[in-house]
TORNUFI-273977 format. One record per residue (C-alpha): x, z, y; residue number from 1; residue in one letter. Coordinates in steps of 0.2 Angstrom, whole numbers, plus 5000, padded with zeros to 4 digits. Layout:
<rs>
[[X,Z,Y],NUM,'A']
...
</rs>
This chain:
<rs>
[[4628,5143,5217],1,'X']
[[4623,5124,5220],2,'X']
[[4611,5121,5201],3,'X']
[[4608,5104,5199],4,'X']
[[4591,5100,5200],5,'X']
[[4580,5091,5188],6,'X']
[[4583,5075,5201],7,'X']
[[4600,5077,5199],8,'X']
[[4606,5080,5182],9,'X']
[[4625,5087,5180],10,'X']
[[4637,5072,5180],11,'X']
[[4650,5085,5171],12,'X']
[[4645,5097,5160],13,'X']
[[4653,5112,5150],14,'X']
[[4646,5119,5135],15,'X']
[[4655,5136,5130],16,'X']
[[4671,5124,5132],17,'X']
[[4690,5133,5124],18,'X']
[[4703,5122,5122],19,'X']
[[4718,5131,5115],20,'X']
[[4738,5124,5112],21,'X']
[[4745,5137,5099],22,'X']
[[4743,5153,5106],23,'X']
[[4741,5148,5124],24,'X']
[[4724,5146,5130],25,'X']
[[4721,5130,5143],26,'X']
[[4700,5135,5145],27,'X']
[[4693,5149,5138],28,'X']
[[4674,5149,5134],29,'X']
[[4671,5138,5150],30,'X']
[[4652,5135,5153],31,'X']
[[4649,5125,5169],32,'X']
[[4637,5110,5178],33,'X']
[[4647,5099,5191],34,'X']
[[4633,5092,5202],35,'X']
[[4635,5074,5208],36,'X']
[[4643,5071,5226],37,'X']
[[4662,5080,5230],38,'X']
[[4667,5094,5220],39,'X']
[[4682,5102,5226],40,'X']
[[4691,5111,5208],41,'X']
[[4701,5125,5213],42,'X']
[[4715,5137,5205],43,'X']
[[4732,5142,5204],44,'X']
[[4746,5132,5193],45,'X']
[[4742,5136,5177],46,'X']
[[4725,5141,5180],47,'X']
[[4718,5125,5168],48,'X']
[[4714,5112,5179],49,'X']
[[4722,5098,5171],50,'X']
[[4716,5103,5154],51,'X']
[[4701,5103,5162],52,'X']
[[4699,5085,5169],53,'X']
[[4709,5078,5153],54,'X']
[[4694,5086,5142],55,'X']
[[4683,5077,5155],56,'X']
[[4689,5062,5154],57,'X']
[[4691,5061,5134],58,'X']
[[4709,5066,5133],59,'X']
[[4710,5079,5125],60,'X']
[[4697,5086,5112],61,'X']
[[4690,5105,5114],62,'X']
[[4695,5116,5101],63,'X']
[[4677,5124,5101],64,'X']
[[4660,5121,5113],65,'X']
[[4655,5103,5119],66,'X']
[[4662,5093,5136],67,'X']
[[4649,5079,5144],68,'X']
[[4650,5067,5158],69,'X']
[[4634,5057,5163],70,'X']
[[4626,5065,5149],71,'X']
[[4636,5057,5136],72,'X']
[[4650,5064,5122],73,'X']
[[4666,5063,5133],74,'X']
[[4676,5066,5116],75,'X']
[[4679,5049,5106],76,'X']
[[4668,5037,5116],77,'X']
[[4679,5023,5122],78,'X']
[[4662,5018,5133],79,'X']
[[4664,5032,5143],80,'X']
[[4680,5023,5151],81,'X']
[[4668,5012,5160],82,'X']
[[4661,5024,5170],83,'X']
[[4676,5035,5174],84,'X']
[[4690,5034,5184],85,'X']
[[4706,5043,5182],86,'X']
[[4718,5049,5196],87,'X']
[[4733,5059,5187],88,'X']
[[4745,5070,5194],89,'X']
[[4758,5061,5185],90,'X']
[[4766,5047,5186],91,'X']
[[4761,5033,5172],92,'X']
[[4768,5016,5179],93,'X']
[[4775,4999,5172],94,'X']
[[4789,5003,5187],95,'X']
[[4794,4982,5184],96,'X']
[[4777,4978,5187],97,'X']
[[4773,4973,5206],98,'X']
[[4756,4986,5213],99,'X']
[[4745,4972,5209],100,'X']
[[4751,4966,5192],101,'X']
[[4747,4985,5189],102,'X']
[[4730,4986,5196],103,'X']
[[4725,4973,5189],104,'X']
[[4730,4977,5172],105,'X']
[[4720,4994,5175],106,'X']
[[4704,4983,5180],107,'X']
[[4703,4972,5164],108,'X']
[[4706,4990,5155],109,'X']
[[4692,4993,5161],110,'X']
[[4682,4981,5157],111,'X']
[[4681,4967,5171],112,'X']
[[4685,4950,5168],113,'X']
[[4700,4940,5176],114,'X']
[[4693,4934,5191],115,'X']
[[4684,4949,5193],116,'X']
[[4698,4959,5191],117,'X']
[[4709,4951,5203],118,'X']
[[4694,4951,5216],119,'X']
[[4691,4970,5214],120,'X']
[[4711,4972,5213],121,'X']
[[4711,4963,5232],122,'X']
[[4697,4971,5238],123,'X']
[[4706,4989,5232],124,'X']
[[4722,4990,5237],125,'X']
[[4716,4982,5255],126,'X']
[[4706,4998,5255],127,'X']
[[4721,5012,5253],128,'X']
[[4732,5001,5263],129,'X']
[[4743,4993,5252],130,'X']
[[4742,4974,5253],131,'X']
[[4757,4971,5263],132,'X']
[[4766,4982,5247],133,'X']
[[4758,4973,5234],134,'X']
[[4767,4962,5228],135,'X']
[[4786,4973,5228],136,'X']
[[4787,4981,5211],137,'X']
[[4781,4999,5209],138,'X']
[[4799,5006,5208],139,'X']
[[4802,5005,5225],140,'X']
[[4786,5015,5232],141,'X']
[[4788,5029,5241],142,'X']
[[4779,5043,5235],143,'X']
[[4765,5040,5248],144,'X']
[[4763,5023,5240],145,'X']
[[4762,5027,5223],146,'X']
[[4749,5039,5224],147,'X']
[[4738,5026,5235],148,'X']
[[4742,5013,5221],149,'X']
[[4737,5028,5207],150,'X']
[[4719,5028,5217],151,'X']
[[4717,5010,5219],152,'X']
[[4718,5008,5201],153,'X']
[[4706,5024,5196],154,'X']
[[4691,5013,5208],155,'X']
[[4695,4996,5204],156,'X']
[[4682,4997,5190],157,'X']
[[4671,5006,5202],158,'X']
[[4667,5019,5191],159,'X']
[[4653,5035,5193],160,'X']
[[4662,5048,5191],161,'X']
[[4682,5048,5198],162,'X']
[[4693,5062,5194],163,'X']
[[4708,5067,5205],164,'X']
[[4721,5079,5198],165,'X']
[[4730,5084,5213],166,'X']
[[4732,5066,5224],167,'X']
[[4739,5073,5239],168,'X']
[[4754,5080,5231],169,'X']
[[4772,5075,5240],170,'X']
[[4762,5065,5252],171,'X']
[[4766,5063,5270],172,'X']
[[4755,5067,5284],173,'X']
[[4748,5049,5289],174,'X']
[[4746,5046,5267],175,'X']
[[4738,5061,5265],176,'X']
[[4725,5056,5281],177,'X']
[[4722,5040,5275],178,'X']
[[4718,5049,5256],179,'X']
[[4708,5061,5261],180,'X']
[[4696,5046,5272],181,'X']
[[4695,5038,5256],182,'X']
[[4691,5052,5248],183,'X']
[[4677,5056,5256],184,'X']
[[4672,5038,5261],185,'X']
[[4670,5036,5240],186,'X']
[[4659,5052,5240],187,'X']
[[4647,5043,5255],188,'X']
[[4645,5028,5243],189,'X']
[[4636,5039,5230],190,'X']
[[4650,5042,5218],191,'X']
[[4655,5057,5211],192,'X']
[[4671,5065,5214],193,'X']
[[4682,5079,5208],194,'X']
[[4695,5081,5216],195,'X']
[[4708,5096,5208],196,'X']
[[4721,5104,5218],197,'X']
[[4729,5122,5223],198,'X']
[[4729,5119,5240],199,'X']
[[4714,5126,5247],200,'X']
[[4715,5120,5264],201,'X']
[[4715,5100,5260],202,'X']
[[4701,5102,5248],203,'X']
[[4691,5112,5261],204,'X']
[[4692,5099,5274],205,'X']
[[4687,5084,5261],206,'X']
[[4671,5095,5254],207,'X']
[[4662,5110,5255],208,'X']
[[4659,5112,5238],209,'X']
[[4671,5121,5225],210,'X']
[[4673,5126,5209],211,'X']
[[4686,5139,5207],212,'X']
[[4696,5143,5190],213,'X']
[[4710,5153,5186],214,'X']
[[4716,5159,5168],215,'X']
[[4706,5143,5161],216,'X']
[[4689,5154,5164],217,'X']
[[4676,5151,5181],218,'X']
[[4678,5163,5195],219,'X']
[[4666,5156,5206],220,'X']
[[4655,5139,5211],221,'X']
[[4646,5133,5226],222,'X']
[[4646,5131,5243],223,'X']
[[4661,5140,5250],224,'X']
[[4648,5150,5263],225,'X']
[[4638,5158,5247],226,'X']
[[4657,5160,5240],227,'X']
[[4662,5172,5253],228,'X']
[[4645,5183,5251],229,'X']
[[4653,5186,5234],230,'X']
[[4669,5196,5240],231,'X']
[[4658,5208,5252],232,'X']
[[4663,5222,5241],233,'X']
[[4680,5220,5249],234,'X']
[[4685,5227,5266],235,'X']
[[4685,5212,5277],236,'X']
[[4700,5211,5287],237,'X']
[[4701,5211,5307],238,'X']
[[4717,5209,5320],239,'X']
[[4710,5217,5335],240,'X']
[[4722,5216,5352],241,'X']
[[4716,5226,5368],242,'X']
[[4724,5233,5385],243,'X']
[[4723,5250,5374],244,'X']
[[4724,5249,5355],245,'X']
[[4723,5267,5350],246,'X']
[[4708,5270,5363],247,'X']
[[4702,5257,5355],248,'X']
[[4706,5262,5334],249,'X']
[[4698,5278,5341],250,'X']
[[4682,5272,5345],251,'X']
[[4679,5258,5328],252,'X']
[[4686,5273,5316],253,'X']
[[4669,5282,5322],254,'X']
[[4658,5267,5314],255,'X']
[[4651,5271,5295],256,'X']
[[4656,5253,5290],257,'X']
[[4674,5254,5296],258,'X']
[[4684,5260,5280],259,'X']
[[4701,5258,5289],260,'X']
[[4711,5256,5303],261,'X']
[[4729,5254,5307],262,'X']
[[4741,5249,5318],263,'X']
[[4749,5232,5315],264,'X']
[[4766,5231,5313],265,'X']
[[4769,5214,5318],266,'X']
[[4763,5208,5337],267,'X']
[[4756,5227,5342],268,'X']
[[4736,5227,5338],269,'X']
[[4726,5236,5325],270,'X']
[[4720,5231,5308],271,'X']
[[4704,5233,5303],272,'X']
[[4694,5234,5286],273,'X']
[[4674,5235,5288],274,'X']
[[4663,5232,5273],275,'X']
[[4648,5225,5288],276,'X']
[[4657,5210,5296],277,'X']
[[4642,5204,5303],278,'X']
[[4638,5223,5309],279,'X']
[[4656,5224,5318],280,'X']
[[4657,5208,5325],281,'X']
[[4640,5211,5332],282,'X']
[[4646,5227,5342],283,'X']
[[4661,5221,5347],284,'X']
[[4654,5213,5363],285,'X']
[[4651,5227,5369],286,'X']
[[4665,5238,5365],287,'X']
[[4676,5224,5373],288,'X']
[[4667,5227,5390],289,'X']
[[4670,5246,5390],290,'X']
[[4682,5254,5400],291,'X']
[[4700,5257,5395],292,'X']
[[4696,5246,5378],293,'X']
[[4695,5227,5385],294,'X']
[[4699,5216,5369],295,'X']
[[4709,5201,5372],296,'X']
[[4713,5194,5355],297,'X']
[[4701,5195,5337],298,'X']
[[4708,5188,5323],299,'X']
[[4703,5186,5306],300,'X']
[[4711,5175,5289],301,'X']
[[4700,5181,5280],302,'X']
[[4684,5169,5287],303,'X']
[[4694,5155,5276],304,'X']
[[4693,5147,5258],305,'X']
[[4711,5153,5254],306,'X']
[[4706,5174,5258],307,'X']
[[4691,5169,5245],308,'X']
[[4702,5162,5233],309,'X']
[[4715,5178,5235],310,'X']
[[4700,5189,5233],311,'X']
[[4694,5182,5220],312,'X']
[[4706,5179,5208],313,'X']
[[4715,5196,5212],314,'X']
[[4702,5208,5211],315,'X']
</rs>
């Protein structure tokens, strides 16, 4: 787990946090400190993400416990906008209005005056590549372009604290490249990010840093490495291939931390579960160089966030 330090106070903070619709329950009794830098917020649809960044940005009211950002109410206190910036997953345009009329709208929203406004308007869209659009109205961007034009307007105020719900959605390759640069360039200016998505892979490659929900209630928080000490009470999973794989199967199903060894089914090889990683990688080396049991391939998924995440939430 990363605390934040007395330095570095939590820039979001839940305090016994529910927010309930009816009988259906977006966060349930949610008590959490998001340190500043590049949080990664992780879970399943449905697991209560967007509630979760609609309570942080003011949004949405919790039904019991206490929601803060920069140390302040984030709950009916229209100052707050200043310092936050808001990235939805949805769609909210003026679709008449050109990508700079709209930006621009955002940045006196938030505060700036006219010629200010238009400077920062400038200055951002040249940032997520969409000067040469700016001026076509919003109804003719491609998917790619909206969601560059939905992040232009979240930091044309250049807020603290920037939440993203999902921007890499429906984005093609080059789009989702050029997102994720100015992600993470944000994040080196010494803003706060935190950045939502189901798709562990894209936030894994932007920040090491997770928090990971599911069912509106925290699973885990951290850096992804301390994550993964937390599922050592499940078999680890290895593909081994060698020139012999049941000379092979015979030898590992002789070591104490080897639960379970089987055939695969798919591309020959064995499956095999150990409860010692570390231990069975270690001895592998020289298994590998004994006779009749020379290994060509070692495979693993589950050295990855998305094995963390399966283990995790489906105990």
């Amino acid at each position: 787990m990363i605390p934040a330090t007395e330095k570095a106070p939590p820039v979001v903070e839940f305090r016994g946090v529910s927010k309930w619709y009816g009988n259906v329950i977006g966060v349930n009794k949610l008590t959490l400190g998001v340190a500043p830098g590049i949080t990664g917020l992780l879970g399943p649809n449905g697991a209560g993400k967007s509630t979760f960044l609609q309570l942080a940005t003011g949004q949405l009211r919790a039904s019991q416990g206490e929601v803060r950002v920069l140390g302040r109410r984030a709950w009916n206190n229209p100052s707050l906008n200043r310092d936050i910036g808001l990235c939805p997953e949805q769609d909210a345009f003026y679709e008449w209005m050109t990508g700079r009329q709209f930006v621009d709208f955002c940045a006196r929203l938030g505060g700036l005056p006219g010629p200010v406004a238009r400077e920062a308007t400038a200055r951002v869209l040249d940032e997520v590549g969409m000067t040469e659009h700016a001026d076509r109205a919003i109804g003719g961007y491609s998917k790619g372009m909206r969601q560059r034009t939905k992040l232009a307007q979240a930091v044309v105020h250049d807020p603290q604290v920037l939440f993203l719900d999902e921007p890499l959605t429906g984005t093609d390759p080059v789009a989702r490249r050029d997102l994720v640069a100015i992600i993470r360039r944000y994040g080196e200016l010494g803003r706060s990010v935190i950045l939502s998505s189901h798709v562990l892979h894209e936030v894994e490659a932007i920040t090491p840093r997770v928090v990971l929900i599911n069912r509106g209630r925290l699973v885990a928080e951290g850096h992804v490495r301390e994550i993964r000490d937390l599922i050592d009470k499940h078999p680890h999973r290895i593909v081994l291939k060698s020139e012999n794989d049941r000379a092979l199967a015979a030898k590992l199903v002789a070591f104490d931390d080897v639960v379970g060894v089987e055939l695969a089914r798919v591309q020959g090889g064995i499956l095999v579960e150990t409860r010692s990683p570390d231990a069975f990688y270690g001895r592998l080396s020289r298994i590998a160089l004994e006779e009749g049991t020379a290994i060509e391939r070692v495979e693993s998924d589950d050295d990855n966030l998305d094995a963390v995440f399966r283990y995790l939430v489906n105990p």
